[in-house]
N, CA, C and O of each residue as an XYZ file, in Angstrom:
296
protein
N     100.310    -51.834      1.795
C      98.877    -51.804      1.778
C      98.428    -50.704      2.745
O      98.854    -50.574      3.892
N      97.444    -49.865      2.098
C      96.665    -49.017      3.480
C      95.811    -49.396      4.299
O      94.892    -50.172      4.034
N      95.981    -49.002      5.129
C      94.546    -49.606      5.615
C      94.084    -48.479      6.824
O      94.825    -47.833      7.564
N      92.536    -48.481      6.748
C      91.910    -47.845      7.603
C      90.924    -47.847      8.346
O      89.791    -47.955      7.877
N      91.129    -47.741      9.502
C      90.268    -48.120     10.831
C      89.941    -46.839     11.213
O      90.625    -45.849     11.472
N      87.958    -47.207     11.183
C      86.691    -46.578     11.263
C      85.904    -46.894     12.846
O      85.908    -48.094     13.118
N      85.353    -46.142     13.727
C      84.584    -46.580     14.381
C      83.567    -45.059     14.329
O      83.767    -43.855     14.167
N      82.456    -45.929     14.562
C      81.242    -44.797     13.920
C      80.021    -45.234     15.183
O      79.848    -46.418     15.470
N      79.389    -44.337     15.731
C      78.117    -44.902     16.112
C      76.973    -45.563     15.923
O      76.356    -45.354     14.878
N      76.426    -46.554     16.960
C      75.292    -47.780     16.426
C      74.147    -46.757     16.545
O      74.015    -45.536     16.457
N      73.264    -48.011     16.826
C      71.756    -48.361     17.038
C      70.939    -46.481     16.987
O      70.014    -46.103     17.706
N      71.560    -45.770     16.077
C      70.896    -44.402     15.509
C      71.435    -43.326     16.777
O      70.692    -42.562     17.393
N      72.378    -43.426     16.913
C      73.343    -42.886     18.213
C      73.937    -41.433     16.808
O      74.206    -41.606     15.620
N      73.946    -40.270     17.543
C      75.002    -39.395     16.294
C      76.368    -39.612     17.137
O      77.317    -40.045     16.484
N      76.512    -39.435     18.108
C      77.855    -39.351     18.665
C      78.562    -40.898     19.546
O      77.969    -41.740     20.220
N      79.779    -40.804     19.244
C      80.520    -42.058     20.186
C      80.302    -41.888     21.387
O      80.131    -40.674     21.504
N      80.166    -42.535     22.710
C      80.599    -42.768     23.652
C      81.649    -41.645     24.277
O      82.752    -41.389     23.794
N      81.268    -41.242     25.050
C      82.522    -40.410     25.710
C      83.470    -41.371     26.721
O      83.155    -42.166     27.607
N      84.821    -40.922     26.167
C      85.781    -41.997     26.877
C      85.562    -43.570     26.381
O      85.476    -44.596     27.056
N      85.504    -43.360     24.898
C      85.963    -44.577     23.895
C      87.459    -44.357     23.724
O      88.028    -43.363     23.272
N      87.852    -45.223     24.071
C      89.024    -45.722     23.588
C      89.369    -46.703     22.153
O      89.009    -47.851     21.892
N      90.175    -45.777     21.405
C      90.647    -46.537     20.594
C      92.391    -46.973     20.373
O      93.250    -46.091     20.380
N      92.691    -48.240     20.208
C      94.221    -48.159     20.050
C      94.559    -49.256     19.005
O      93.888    -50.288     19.004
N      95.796    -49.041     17.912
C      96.345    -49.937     16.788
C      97.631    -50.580     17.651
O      98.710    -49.989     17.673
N      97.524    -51.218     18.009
C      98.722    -52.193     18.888
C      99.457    -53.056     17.565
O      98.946    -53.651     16.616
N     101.335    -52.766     18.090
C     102.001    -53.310     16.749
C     102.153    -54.909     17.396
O     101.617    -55.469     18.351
N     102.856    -55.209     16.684
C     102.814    -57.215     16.671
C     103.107    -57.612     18.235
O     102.706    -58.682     18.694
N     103.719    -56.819     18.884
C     104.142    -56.954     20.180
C     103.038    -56.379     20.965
O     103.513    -56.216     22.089
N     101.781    -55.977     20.963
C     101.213    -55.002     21.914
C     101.278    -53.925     22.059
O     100.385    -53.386     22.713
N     102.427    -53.081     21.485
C     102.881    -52.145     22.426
C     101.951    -51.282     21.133
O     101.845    -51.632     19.957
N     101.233    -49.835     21.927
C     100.237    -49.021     21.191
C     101.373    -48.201     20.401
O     102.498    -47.829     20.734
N     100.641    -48.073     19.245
C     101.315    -47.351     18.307
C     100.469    -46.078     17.338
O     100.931    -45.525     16.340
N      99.124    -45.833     17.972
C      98.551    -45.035     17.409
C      97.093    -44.736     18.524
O      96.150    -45.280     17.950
N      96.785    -44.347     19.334
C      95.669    -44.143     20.408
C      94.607    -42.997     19.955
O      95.236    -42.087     19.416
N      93.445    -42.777     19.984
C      92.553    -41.810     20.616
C      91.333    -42.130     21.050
O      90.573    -42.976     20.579
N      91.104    -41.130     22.346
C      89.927    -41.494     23.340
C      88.954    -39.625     22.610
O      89.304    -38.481     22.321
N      87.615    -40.486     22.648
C      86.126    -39.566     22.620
C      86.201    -38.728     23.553
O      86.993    -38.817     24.490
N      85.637    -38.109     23.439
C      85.109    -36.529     24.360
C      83.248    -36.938     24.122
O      82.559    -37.948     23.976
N      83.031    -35.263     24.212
C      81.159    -35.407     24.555
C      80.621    -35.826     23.148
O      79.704    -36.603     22.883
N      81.572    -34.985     22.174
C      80.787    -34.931     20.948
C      81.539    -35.351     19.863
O      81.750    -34.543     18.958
N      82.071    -36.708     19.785
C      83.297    -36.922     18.601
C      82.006    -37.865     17.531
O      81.232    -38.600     18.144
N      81.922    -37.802     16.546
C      81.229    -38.483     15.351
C      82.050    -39.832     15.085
O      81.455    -40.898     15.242
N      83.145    -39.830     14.762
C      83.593    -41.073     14.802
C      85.387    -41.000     14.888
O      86.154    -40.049     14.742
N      85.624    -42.422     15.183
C      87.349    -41.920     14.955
C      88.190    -42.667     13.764
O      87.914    -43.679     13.121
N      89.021    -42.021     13.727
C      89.517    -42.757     11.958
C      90.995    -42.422     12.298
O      91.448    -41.314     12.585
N      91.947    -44.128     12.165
C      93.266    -43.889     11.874
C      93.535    -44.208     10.067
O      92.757    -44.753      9.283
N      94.248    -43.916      9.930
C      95.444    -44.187      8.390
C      96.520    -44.988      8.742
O      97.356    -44.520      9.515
N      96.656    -46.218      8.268
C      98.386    -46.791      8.060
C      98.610    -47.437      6.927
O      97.693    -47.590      6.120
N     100.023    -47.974      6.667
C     100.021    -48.732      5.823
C     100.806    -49.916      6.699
O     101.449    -49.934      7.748
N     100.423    -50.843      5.750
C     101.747    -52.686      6.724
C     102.158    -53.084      5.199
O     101.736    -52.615      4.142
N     103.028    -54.006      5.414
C     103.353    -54.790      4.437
C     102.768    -55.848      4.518
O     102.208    -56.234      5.544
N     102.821    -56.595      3.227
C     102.459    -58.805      3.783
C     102.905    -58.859      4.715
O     103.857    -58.163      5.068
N     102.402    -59.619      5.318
C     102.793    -60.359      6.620
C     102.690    -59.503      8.116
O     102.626    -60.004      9.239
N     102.694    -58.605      7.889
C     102.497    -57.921      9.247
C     101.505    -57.937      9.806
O     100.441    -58.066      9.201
N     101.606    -57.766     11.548
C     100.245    -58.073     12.247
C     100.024    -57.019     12.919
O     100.907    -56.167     13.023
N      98.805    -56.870     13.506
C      98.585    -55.855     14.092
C      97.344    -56.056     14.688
O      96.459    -56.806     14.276
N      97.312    -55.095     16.038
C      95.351    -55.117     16.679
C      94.761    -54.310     16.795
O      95.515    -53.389     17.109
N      93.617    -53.916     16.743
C      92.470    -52.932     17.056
C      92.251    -53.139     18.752
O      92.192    -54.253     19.272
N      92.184    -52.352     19.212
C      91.802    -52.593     20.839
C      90.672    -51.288     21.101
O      90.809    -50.066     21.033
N      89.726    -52.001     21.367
C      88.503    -50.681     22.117
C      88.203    -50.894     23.438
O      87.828    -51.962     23.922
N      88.387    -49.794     24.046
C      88.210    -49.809     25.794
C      87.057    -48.770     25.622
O      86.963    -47.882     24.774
N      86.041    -49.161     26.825
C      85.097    -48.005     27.311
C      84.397    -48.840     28.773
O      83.662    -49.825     28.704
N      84.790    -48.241     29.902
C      84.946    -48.482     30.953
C      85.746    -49.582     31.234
O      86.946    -49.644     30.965
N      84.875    -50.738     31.951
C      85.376    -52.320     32.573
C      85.529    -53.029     30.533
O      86.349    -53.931     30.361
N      85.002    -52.700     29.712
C      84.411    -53.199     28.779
C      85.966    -53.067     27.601
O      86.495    -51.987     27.336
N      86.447    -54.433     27.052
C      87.766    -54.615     26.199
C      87.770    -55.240     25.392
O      87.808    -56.428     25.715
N      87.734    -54.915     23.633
C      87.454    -55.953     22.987
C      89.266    -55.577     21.927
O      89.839    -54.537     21.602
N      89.537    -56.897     21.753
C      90.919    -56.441     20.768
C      90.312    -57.747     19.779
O      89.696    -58.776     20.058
N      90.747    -57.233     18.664
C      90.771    -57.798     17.193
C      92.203    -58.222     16.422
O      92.555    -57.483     15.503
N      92.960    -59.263     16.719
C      94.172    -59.209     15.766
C      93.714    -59.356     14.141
O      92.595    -59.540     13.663
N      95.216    -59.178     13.396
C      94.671    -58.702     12.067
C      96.231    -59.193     11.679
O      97.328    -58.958     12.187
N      95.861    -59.856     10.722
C      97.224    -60.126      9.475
C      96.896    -59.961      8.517
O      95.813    -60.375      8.104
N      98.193    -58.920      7.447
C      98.172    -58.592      6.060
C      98.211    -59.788      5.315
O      99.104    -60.569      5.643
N      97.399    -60.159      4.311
C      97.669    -61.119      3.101
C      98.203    -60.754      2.091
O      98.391    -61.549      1.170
């Protein structure tokens, strides 16, 4: 399966956050795909594929501020 992870700017913002962090953490944590914003990034976009059953997380850092999302293939 592909799958692809989007982060785009809110509330009528054109650009991300400088020093957004983005990371795809494999079943263990350990990062397996990272990128951090600059002044002027529009949005960031990875590509993967998993099989059934595989897990995986989204993790966004920007300062003190950490949100992770786990995710399993159906």
């Amino acid at each position: 399966m592909d799958i692809i992870v989007e982060v785009h700017p809110t509330n009528g913002e054109h650009y991300l956050p400088p020093n957004l962090h983005l990371m795809v953490l494999d079943f263990e944590g350990v990062s397996v795909m990272e990128a951090q914003t600059r002044s002027s990034n529009k949005n960031i976009q990875f590509e993967f594929s998993c099989e059934v059953g595989e897990r995986f997380s989204v993790k966004l850092t920007l300062g003190e501020i950490n949100i992770t999302e786990n995710f399993v293939i159906c």
